[in-house]
C-alpha positions in Angstrom: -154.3 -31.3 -155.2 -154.6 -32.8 -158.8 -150.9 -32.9 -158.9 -150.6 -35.0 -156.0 -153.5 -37.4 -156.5 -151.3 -37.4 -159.7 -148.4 -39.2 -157.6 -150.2 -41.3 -155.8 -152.0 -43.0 -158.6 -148.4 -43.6 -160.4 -146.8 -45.1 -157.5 -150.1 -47.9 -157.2 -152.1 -46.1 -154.6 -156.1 -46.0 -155.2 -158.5 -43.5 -154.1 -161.5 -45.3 -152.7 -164.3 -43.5 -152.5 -166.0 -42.5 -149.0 -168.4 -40.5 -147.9 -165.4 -38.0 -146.1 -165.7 -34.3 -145.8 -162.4 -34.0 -144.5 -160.3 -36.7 -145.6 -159.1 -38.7 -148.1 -159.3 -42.8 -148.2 -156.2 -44.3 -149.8 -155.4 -48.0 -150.4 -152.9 -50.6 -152.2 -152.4 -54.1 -151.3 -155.0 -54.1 -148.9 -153.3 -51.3 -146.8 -155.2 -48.3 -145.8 -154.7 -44.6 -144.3 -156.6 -41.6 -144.0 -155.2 -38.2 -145.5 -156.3 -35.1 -144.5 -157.9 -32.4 -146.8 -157.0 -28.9 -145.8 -157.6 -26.0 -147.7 -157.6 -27.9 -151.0 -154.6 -29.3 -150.5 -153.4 -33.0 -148.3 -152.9 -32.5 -144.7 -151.8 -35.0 -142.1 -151.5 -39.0 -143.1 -152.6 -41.3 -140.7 -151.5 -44.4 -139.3 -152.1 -47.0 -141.7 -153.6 -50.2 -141.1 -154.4 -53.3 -142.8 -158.2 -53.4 -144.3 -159.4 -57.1 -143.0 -163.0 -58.6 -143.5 -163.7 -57.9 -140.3 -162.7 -53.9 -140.8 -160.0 -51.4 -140.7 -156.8 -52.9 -138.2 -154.1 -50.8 -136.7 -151.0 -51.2 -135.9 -150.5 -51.3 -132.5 -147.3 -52.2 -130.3 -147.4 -53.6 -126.6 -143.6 -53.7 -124.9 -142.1 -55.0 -128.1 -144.9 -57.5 -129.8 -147.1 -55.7 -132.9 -151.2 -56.2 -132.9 -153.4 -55.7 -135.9 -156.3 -54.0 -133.8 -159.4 -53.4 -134.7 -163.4 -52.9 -133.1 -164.0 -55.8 -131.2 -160.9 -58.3 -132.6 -157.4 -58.5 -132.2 -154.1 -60.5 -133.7 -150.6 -60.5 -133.6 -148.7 -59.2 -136.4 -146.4 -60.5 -138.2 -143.0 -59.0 -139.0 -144.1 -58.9 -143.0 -147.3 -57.3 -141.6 -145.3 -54.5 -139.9 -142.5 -54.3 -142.7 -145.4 -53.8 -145.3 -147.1 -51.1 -143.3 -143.8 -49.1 -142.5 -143.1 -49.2 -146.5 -146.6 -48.3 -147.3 -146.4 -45.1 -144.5 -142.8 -44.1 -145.9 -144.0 -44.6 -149.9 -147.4 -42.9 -149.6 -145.4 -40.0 -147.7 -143.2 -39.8 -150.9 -145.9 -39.9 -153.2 -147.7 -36.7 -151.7 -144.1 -35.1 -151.0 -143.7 -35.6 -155.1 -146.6 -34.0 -156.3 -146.6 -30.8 -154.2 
């Protein structure tokens, strides 16, 4: 796993630390997802989200308009919202691919 936190530190991703048994909290730019620990290795990513002072916000499509939605508020997204999530799910996915 050392390998692969490794990777994600050199391509700008931070560990923040959380009080997770089973997952991992990553960050950059004020983008956040969840990655799975499994048997000392990562598992699963999760949908990331944009980290707001109001909490975590996921990305969230009705018919074809994007929503940052989180507990108890809502807004739409904007297409650099969207843009900058996709490229943080598709880089951070890279960045654990690279390490194993």
């Amino acid at each position: 796993m050392s390998t692969r936190i490794e990777s994600l530190t050199a391509a700008g991703f931070q560990i923040v630390p959380a009080d997770l048994a089973s997952h991992i909290l990553v960050e950059r730019d004020g983008l956040v997802a969840l990655i799975e620990r499994r048997d000392g290795n990562f598992g699963n990513i999760g949908a990331p989200g944009l980290m707001t002072e109001r909490g975590f916000a996921a990305l969230v499509w009705r018919t074809d308009q994007a929503f940052l939605v989180g507990k108890g508020f809502e807004q739409p997204a904007t297409a650099e919202q969207v843009q900058k999530l996709r490229d943080f799910a598709r880089e951070l996915g890279q960045a654990i691919s690279e390490g194993s």
